[in-house]
N, C-alpha and C positions, 0 to 999 in steps of 0.2 A: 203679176209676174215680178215685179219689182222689191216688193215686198221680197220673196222667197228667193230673188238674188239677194237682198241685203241680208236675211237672215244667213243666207250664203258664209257669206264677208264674213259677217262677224263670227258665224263658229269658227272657221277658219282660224281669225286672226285669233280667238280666244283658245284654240288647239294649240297653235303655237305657244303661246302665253304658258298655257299651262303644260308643255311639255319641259318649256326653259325654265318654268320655276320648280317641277319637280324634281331635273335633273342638276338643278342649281341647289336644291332643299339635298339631293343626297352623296351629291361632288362635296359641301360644307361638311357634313357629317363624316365622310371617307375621311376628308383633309383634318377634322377633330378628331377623328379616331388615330392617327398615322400621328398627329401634334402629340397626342396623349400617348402612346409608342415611345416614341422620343422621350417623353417625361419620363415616364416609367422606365426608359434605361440610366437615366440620371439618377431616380431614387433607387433603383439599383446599386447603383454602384456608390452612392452613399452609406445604404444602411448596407452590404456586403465589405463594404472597406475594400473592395476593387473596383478596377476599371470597366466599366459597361457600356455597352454603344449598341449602336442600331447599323445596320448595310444597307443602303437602299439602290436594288437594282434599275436604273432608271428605264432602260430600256425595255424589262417587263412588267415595269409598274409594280413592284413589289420591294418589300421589307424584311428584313431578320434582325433580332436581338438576342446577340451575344454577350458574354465574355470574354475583356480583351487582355490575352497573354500568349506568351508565348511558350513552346516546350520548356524554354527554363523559367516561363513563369513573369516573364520581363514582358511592360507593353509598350504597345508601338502607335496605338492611334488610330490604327487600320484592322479590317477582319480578315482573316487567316483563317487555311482551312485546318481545321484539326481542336478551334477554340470551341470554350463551350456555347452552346446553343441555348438560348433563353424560350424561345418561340421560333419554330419555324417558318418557311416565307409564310407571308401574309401578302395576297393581292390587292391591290387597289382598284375600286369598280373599273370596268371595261370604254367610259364615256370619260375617264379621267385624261387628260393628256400633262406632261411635264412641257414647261415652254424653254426653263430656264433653272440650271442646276448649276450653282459655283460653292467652289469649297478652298480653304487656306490649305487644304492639302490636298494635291494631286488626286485626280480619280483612280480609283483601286482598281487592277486586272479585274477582268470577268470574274463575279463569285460562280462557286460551286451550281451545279441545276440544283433544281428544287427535286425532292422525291414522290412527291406529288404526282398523281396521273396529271392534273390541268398545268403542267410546265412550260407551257408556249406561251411566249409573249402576248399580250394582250395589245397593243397597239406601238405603231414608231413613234420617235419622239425627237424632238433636236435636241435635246441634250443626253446622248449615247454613254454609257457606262455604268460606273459605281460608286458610288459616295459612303465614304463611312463616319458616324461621329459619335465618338468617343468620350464620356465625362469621367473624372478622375473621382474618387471616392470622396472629394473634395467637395464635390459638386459644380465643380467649373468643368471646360469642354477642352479639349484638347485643342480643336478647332474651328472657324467659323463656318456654317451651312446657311444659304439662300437658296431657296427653291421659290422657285413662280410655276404655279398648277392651273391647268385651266379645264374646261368642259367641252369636250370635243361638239364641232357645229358652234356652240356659243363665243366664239372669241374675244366678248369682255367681259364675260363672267370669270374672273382670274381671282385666284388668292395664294398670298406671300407668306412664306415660311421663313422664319431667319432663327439662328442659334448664336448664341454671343458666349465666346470666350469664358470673359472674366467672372461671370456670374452662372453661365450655365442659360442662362434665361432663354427661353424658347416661346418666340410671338409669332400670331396669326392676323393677317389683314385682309381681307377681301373686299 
């Protein structure tokens, strides 16, 4: 009887184990693919010789990469409905949670819904709104972005997103 409690125990604890590193092995890959998003609006708006940025709705865990101008063509740093669209929203898994969103520039109004059938938020979050970041054809950022993501249920499985100004550089840490 002892026995067949221990082996109890340990699938147990080996269940947990492996549901934390599976959800840990696909919360990294979300967060590399969303990192790589962000790249990819920067060599945007490098090789296009305009402004290119990413919105990212925090509250429903999702992304768009636009074009940033405006009707006369002038940018501002922010996405605006009416620019062009690169990629429509983009979700971030459902086990994602945001802990921690700050930006050099003010959170943006509510963007537009997604046209998507799955438009409902996927989880709350404490940092409510929308962050936009913008790189100039330069390849520098309009402004700084910090995000702290984490794995819902796991609360130290966290990784750090940060965008730097002067260089455009965008780092991942977890």
């Amino acid at each position: 009887m002892i026995v067949v409690v221990m082996i109890g125990i340990v699938a147990v604890m080996s269940a947990t184990a492996w549901n934390r590193l599976t959800w840990s092995i696909q919360a990294k890959g979300a967060i590399e693919e969303f990192r790589d998003a962000i790249l990819l609006a920067r060599s945007d708006a490098i090789t296009r010789k305009r402004n290119s940025g990413i919105i990212i709705d925090v509250s429903a865990m999702r992304y768009l990469r636009f074009i940033d101008s405006s009707s006369l063509g002038e940018a501002d740093g922010r996405y605006q409905t009416g620019e062009a669209i690169l990629r429509d929203w983009t979700k971030l898994p459902e086990r994602l949670v945001a802990l921690e969103f700050t930006s050099s520039i003010s959170p943006d109004p509510l963007p537009r819904p997604c046209l998507s059938a799955a438009s409902t938020p996927i989880a709350p979050t404490e940092a409510p709104g929308s962050y936009s970041i913008v790189f100039r054809p330069d390849g520098r950022a309009w402004a700084t972005l910090q995000a702290k993501l984490g794995v819902h249920s796991f609360p130290t499985d966290t990784f750090r997103l940060n965008v730097l100004p002067p260089t455009g550089l965008v780092t991942l840490e977890n």
